[in-house]
C-alpha positions as CSV (number, residue, x, y, z in Angstrom):
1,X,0.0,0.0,0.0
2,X,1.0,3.2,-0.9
3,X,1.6,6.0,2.3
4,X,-0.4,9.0,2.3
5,X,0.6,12.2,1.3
6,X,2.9,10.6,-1.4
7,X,2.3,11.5,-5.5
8,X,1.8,8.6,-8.0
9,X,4.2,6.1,-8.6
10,X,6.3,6.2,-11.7
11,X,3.9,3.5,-13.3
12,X,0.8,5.1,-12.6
13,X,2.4,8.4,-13.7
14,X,0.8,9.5,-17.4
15,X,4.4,10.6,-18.7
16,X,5.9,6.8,-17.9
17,X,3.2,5.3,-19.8
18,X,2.6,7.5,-22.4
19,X,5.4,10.1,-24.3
20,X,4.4,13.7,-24.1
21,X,3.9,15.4,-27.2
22,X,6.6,18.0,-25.9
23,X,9.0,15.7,-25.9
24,X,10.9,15.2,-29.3
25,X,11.0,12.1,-31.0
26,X,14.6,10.4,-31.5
27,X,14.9,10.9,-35.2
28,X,13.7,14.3,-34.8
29,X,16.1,15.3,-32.1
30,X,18.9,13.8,-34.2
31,X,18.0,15.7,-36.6
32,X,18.1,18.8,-34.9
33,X,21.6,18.2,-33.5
34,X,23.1,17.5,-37.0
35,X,21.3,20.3,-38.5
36,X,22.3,22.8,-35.6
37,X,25.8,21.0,-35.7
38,X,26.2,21.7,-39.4
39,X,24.8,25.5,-39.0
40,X,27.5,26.1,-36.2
41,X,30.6,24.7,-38.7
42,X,29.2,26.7,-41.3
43,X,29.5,29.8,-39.4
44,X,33.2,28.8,-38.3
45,X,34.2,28.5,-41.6
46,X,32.7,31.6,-42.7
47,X,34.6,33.4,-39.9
48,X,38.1,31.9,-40.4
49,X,37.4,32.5,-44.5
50,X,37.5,28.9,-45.3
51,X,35.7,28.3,-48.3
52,X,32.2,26.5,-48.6
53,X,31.8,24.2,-51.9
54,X,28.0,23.3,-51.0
55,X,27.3,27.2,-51.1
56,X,29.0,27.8,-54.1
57,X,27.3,24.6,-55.9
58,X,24.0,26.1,-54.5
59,X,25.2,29.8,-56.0
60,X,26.5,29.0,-59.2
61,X,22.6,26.6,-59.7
62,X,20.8,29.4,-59.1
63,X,22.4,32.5,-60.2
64,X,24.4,31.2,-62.8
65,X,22.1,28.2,-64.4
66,X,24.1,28.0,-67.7
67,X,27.3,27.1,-66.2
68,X,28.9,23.9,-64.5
69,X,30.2,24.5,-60.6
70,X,34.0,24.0,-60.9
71,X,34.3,20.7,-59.1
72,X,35.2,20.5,-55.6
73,X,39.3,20.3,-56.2
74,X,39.3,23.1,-58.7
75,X,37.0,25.1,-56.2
76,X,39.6,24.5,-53.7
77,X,42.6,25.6,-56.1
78,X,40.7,29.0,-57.2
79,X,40.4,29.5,-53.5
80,X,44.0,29.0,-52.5
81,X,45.4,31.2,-55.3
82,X,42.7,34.0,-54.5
83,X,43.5,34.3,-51.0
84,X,47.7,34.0,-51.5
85,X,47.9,35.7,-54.9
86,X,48.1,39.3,-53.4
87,X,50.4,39.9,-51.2
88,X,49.2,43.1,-49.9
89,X,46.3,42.1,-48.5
90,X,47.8,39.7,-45.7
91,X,48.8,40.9,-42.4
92,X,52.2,39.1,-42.3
């Protein structure tokens, strides 16, 4: 018997038998990690100036529907030679 003055027990309790719609399902929380996780590097990359090939891809579709993205290792190339090709615009 259960003593007075105590709440339910956790198998008479609503929330251990049945999930509360506030709670988010697995998948759903996964994918709000990877998508939150994904936002985040994105932002680092844009702050350190690394370059992003899925933006540019998504750019060049859009904007620029009558030419092919430069794959992902000439993307990279262009880059490199942007950034280091003048020298004045480097701090050391």
């Amino acid at each position: 018997m259960r003593a007075e003055g105590r709440g339910p027990r956790a198998e008479e309790s609503p929330r251990a038998s049945s999930p509360s719609a506030e709670e988010p399902s697995w998948p759903r929380l996964i994918t709000a990690v990877r998508d939150r996780t994904r936002a985040i590097a994105r932002t680092v990359r844009t702050i350190i100036g690394a370059p992003d090939y899925e933006r540019y891809v998504e750019h060049v579709r859009l904007c620029h529907p009558d030419r092919a993205p430069l794959t992902r290792d000439e993307f990279a190339r262009e880059r490199m030679e942007d950034r280091y090709s003048r020298p004045g615009t480097r701090c050391c």
